[in-house]
Structures are given as structure tokens and as C-alpha cells.
Jmol script that loads the backbone (N, CA, C; Angstrom):
load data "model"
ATOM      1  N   UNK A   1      89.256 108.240  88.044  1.00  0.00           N
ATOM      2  CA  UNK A   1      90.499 107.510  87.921  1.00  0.00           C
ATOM      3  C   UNK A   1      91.438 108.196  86.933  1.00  0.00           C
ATOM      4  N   UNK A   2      90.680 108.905  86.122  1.00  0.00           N
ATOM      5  CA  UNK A   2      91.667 109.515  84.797  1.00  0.00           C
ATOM      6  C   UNK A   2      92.459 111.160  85.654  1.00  0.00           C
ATOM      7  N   UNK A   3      92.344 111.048  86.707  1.00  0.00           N
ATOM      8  CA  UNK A   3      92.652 112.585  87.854  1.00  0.00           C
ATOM      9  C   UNK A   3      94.425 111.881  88.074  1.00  0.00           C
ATOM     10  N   UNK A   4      94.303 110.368  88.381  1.00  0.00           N
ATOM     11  CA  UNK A   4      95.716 110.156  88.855  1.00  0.00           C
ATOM     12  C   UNK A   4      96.994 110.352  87.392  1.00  0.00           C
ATOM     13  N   UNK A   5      97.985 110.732  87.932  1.00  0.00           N
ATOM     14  CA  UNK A   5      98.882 110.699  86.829  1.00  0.00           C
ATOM     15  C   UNK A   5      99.771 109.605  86.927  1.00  0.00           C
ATOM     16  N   UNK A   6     100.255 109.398  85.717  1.00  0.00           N
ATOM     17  CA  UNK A   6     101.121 108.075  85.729  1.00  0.00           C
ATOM     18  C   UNK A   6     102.175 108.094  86.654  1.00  0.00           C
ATOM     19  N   UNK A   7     102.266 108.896  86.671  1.00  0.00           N
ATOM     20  CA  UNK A   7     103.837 108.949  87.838  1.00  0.00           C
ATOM     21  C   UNK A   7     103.241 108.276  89.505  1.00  0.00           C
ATOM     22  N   UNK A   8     101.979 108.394  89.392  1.00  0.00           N
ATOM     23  CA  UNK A   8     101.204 107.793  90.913  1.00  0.00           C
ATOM     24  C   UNK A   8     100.301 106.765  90.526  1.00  0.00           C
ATOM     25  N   UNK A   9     100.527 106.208  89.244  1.00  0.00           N
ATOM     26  CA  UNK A   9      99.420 105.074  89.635  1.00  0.00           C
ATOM     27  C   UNK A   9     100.262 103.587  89.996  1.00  0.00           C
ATOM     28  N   UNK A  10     101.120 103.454  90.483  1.00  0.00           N
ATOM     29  CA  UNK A  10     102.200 102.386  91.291  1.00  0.00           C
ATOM     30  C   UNK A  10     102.525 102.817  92.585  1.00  0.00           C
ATOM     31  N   UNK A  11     102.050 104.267  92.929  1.00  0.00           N
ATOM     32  CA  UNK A  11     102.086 104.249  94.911  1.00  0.00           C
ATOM     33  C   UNK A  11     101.484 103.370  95.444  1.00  0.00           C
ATOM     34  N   UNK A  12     102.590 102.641  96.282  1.00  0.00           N
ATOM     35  CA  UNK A  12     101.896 102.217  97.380  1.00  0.00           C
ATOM     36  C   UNK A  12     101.005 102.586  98.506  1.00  0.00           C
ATOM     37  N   UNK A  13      99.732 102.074  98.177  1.00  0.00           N
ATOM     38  CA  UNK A  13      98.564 102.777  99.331  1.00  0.00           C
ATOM     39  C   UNK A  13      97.974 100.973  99.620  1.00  0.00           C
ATOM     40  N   UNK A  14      97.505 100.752 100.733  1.00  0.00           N
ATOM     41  CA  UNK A  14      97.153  99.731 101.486  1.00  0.00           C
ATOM     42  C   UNK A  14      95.835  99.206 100.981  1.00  0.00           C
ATOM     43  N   UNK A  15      95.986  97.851 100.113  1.00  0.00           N
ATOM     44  CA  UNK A  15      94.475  97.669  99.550  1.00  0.00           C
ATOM     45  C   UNK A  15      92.716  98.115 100.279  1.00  0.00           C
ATOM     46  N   UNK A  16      92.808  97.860 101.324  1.00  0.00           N
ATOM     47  CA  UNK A  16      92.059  98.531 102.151  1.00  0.00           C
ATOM     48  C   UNK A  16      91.174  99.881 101.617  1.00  0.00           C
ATOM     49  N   UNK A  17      92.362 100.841 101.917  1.00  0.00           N
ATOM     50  CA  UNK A  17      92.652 102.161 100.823  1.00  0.00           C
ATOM     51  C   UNK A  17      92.085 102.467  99.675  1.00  0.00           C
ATOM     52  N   UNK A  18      92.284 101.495  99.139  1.00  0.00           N
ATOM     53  CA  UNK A  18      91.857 101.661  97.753  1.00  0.00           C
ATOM     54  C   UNK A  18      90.947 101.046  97.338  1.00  0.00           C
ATOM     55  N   UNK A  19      90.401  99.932  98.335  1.00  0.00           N
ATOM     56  CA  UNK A  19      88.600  98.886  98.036  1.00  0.00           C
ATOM     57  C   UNK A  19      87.630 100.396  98.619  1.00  0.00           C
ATOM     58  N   UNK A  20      87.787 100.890  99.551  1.00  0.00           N
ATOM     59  CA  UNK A  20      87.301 102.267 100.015  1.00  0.00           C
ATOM     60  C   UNK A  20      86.669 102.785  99.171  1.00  0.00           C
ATOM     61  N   UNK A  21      87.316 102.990  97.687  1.00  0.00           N
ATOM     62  CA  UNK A  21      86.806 103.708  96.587  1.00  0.00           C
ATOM     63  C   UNK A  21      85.846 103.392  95.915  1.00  0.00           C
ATOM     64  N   UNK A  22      85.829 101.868  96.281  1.00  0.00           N
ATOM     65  CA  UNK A  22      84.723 101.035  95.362  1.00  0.00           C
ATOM     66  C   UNK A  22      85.481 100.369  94.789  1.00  0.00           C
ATOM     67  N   UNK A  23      84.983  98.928  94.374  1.00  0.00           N
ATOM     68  CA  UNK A  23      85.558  98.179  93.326  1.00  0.00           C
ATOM     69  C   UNK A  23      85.636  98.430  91.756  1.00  0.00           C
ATOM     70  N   UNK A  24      84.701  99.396  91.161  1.00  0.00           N
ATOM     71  CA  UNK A  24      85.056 100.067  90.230  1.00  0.00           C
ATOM     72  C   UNK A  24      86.263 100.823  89.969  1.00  0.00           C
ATOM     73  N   UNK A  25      86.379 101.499  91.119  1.00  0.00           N
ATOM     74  CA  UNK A  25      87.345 102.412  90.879  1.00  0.00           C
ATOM     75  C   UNK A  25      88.967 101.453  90.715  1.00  0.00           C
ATOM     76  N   UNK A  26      88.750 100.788  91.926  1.00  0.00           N
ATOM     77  CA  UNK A  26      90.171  99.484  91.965  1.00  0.00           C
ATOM     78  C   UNK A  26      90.423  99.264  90.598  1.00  0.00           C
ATOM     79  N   UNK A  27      89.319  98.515  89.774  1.00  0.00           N
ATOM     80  CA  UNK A  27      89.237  97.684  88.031  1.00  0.00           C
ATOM     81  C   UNK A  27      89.640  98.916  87.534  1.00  0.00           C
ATOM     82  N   UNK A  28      89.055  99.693  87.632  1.00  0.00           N
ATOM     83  CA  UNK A  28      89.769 101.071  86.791  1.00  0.00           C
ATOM     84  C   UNK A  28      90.827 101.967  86.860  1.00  0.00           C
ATOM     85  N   UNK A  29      91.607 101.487  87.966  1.00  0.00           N
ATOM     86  CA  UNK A  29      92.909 101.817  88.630  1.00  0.00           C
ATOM     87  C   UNK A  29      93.724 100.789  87.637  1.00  0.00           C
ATOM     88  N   UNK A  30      93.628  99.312  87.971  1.00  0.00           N
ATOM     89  CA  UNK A  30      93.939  98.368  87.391  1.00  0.00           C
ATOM     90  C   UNK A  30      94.375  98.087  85.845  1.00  0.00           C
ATOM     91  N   UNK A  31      93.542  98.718  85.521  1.00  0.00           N
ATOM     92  CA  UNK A  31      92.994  98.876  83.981  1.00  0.00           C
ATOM     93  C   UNK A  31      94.723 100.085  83.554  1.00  0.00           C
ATOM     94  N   UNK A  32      94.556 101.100  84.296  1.00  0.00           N
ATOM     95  CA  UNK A  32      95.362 102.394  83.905  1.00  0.00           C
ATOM     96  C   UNK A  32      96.443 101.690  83.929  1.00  0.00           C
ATOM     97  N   UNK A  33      97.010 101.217  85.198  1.00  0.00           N
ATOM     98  CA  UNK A  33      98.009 100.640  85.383  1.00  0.00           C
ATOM     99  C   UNK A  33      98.454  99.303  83.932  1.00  0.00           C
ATOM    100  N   UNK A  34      97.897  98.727  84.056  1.00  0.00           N
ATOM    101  CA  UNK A  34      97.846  97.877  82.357  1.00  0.00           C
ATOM    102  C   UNK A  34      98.611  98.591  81.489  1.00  0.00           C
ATOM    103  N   UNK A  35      98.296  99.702  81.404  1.00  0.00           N
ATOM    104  CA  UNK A  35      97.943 100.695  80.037  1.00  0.00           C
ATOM    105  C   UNK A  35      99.320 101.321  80.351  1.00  0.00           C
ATOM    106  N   UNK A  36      99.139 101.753  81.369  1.00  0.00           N
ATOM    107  CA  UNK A  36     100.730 102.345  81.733  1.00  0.00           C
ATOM    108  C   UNK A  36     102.078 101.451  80.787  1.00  0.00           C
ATOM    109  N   UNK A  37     102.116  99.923  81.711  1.00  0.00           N
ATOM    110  CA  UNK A  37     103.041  99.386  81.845  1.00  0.00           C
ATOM    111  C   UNK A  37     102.621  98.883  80.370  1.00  0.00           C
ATOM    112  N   UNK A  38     102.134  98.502  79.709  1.00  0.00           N
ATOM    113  CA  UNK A  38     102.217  97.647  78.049  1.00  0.00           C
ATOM    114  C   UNK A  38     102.600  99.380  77.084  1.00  0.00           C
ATOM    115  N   UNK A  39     102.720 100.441  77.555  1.00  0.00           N
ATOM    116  CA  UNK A  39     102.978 101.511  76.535  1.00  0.00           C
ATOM    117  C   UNK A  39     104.550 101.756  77.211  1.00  0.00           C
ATOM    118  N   UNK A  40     104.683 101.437  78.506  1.00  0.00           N
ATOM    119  CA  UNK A  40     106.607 101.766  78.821  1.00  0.00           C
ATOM    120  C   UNK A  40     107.349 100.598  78.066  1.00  0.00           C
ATOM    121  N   UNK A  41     106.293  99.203  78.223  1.00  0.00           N
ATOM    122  CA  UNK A  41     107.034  98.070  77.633  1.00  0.00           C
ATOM    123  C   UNK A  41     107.472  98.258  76.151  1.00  0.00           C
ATOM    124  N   UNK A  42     106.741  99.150  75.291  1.00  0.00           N
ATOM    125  CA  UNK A  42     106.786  99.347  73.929  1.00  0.00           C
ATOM    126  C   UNK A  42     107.711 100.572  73.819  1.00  0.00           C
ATOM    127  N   UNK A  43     108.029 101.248  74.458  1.00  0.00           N
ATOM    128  CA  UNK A  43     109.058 101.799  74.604  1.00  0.00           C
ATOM    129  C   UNK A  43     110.383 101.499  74.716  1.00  0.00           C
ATOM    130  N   UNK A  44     110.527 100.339  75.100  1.00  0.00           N
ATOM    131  CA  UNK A  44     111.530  99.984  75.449  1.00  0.00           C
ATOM    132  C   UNK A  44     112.511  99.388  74.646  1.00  0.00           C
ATOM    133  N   UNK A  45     112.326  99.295  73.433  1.00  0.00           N
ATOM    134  CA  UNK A  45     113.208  98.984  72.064  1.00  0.00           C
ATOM    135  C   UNK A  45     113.384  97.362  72.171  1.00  0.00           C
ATOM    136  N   UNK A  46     112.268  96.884  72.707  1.00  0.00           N
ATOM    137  CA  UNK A  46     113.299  94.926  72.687  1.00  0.00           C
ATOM    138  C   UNK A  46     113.185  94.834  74.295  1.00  0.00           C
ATOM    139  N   UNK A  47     113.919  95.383  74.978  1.00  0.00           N
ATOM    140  CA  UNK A  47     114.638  95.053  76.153  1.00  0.00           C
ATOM    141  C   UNK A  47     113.292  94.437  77.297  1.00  0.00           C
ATOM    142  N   UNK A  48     113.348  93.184  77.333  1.00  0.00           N
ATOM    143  CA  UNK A  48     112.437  92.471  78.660  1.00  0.00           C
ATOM    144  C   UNK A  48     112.516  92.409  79.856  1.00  0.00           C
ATOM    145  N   UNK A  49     111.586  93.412  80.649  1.00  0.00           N
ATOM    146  CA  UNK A  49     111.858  93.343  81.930  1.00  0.00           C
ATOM    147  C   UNK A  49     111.500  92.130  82.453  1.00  0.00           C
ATOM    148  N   UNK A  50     112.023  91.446  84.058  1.00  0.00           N
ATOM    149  CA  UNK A  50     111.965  90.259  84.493  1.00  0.00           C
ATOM    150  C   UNK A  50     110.323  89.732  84.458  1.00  0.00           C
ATOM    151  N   UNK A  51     110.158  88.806  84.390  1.00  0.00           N
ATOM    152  CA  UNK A  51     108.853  88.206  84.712  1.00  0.00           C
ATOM    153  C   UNK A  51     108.583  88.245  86.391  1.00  0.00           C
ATOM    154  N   UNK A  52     107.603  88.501  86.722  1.00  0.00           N
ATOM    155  CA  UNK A  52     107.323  88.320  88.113  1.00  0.00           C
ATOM    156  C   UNK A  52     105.545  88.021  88.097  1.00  0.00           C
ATOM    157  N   UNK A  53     105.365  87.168  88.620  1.00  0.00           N
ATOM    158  CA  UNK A  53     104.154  86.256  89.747  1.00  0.00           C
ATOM    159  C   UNK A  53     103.719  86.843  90.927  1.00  0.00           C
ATOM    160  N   UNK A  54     102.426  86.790  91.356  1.00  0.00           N
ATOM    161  CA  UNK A  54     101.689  87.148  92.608  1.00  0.00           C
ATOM    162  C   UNK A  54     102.505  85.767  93.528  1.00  0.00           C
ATOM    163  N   UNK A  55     102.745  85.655  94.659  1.00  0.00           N
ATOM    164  CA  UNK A  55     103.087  84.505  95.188  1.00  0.00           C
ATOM    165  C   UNK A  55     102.110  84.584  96.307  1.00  0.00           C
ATOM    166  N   UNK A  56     101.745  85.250  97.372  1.00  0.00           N
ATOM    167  CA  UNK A  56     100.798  85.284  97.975  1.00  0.00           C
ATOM    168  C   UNK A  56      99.795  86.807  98.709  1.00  0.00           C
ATOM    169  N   UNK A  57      98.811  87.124  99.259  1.00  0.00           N
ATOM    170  CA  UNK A  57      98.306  88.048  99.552  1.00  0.00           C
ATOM    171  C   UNK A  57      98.721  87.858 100.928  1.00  0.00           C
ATOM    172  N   UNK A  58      98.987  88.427 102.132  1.00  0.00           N
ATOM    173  CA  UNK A  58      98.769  88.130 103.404  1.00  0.00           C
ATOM    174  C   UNK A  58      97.148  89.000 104.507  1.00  0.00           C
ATOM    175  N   UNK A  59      97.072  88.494 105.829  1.00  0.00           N
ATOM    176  CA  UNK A  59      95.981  89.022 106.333  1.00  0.00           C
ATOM    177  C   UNK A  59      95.736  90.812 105.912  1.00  0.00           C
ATOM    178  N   UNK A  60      96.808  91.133 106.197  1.00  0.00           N
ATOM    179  CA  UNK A  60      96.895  92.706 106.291  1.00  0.00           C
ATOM    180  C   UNK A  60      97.369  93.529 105.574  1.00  0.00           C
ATOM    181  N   UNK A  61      96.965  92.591 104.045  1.00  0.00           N
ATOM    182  CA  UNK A  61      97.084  93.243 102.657  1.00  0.00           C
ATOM    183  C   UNK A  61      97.964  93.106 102.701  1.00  0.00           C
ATOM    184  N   UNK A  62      99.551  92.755 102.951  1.00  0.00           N
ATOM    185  CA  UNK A  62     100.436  92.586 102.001  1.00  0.00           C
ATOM    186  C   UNK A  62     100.404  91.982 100.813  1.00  0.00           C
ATOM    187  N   UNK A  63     101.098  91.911  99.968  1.00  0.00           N
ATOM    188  CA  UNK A  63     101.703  91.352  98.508  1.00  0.00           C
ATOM    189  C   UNK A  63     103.276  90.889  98.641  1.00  0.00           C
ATOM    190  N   UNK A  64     103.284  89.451  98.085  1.00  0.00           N
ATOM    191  CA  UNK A  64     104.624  88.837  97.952  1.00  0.00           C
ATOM    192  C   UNK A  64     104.641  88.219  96.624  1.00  0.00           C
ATOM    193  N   UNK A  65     105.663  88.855  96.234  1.00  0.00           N
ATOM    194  CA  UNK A  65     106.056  88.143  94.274  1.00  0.00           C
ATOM    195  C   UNK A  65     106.983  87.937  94.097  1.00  0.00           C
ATOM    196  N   UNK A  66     107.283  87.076  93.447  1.00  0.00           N
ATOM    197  CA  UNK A  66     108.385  86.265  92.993  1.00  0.00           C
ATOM    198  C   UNK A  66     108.967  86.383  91.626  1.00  0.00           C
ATOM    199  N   UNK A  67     110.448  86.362  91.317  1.00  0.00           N
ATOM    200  CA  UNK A  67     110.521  86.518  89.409  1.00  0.00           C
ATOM    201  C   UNK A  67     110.571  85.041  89.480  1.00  0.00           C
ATOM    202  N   UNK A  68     110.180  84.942  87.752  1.00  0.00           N
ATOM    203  CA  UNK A  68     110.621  83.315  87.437  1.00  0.00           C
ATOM    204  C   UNK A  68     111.920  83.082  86.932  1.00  0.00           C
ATOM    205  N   UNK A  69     112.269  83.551  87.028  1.00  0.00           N
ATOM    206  CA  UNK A  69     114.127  83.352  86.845  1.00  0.00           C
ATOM    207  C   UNK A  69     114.949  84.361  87.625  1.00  0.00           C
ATOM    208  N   UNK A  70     115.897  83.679  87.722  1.00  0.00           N
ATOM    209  CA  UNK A  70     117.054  85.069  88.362  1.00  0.00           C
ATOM    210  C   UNK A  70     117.244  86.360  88.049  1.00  0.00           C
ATOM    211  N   UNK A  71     117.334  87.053  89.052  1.00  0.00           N
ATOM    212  CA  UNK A  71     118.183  88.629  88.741  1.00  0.00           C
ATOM    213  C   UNK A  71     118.918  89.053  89.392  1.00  0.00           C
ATOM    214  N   UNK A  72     119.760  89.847  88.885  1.00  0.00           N
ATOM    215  CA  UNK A  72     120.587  90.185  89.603  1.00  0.00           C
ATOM    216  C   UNK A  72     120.499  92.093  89.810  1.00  0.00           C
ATOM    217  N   UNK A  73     120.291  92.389  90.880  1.00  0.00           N
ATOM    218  CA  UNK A  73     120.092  93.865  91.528  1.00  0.00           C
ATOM    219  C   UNK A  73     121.264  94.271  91.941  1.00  0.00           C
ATOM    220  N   UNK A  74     121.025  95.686  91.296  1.00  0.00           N
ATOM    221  CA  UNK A  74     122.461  96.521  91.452  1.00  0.00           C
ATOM    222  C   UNK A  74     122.499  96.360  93.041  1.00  0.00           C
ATOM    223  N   UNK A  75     123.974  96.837  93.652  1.00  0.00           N
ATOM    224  CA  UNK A  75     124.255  96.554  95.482  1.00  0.00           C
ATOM    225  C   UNK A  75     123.161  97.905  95.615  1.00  0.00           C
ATOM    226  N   UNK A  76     122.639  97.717  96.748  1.00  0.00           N
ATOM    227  CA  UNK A  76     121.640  98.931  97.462  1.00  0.00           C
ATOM    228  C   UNK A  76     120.548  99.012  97.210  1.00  0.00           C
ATOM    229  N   UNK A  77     120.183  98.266  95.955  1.00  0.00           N
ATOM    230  CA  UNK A  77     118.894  97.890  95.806  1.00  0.00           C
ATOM    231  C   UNK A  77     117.736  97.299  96.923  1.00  0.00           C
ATOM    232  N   UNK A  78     117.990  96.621  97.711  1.00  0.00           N
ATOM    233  CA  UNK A  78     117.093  96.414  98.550  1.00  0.00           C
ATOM    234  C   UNK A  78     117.030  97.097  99.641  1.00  0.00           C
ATOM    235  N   UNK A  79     117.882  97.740  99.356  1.00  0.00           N
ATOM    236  CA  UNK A  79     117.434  98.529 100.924  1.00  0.00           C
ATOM    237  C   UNK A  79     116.748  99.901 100.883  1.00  0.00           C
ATOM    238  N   UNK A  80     116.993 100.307  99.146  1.00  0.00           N
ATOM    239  CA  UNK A  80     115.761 101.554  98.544  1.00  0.00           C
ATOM    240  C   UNK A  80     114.620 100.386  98.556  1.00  0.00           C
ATOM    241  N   UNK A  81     114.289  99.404  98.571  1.00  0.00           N
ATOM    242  CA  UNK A  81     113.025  98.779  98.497  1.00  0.00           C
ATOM    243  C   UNK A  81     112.067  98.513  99.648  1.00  0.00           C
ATOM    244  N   UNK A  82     113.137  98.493 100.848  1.00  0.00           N
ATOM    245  CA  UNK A  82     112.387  98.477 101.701  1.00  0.00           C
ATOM    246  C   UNK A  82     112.276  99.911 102.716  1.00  0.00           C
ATOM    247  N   UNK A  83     112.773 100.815 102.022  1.00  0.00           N
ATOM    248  CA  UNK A  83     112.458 101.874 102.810  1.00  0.00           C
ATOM    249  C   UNK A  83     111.833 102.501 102.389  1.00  0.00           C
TER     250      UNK A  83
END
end "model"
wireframe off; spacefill off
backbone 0.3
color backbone group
């Protein structure tokens, strides 16, 4: 797990994909990712990124999340999100 670099441990790959490896490896994917995001957060001088929630898993591994309060996304934002 210590092979991936930070710049790839937030690709999207299909849970599937990644249970493949073993569930160790997932927790320890998991784990990096943690580590990642609480050392960018401390970077960040103050500034709080939005809160966001798991809202549901679907059959075929998707992920749907929700923020708990509003935001507002620059125009074009969603459409780099879904492509």
C-alpha cells in the first residue's frame, strides 16, 4: 500500500477492484487516505472544507454523499465531476 502515491490514493477504481486485494489492503488504503486528508487539512491555515456524509452504497458499488450544509460550486463544476 505504501507503492501508491498520494496523488492516486483518491482514484476512482470500482470497490470490487479494490476488495480483490484483500481486505487488508482496502483498511490500509483507507488508513493512507486518512493520513493524506488530516495532513492537507493542516495545511490549510484555518480554512474548512465542506462536511460531507456517506448517504448510500448502491448494488454496483456506487457511492452517494451528501454535504451538511450548502455550497456553492464554481459554474462547470459538475460537469468536470461527472466526466
Amino acid at each position: 500500500m505504501e507503492e501508491i502515491e498520494p496523488t492516486l490514493l483518491f482514484t476512482p477504481v470500482p470497490l470490487v477492484a479494490r476488495l480483490t486485494s484483500g481486505i487488508d489492503n482496502v483498511k490500509a488504503l483507507i488508513l493512507r487516505q486518512r493520513e493524506q486528508v488530516t495532513s492537507l487539512a493542516a495545511q490549510s491555515q484555518g480554512l474548512r472544507p465542506p462536511e460531507v456524509r456517506i448517504r448510500k452504497f448502491d448494488s454496483s458499488g456506487g457511492l452517494s454523499l451528501r454535504f451538511t450544509s450548502e455550497i456553492s460550486f464554481p459554474a462547470g463544476t459538475e460537469t468536470k465531476i461527472k466526466d
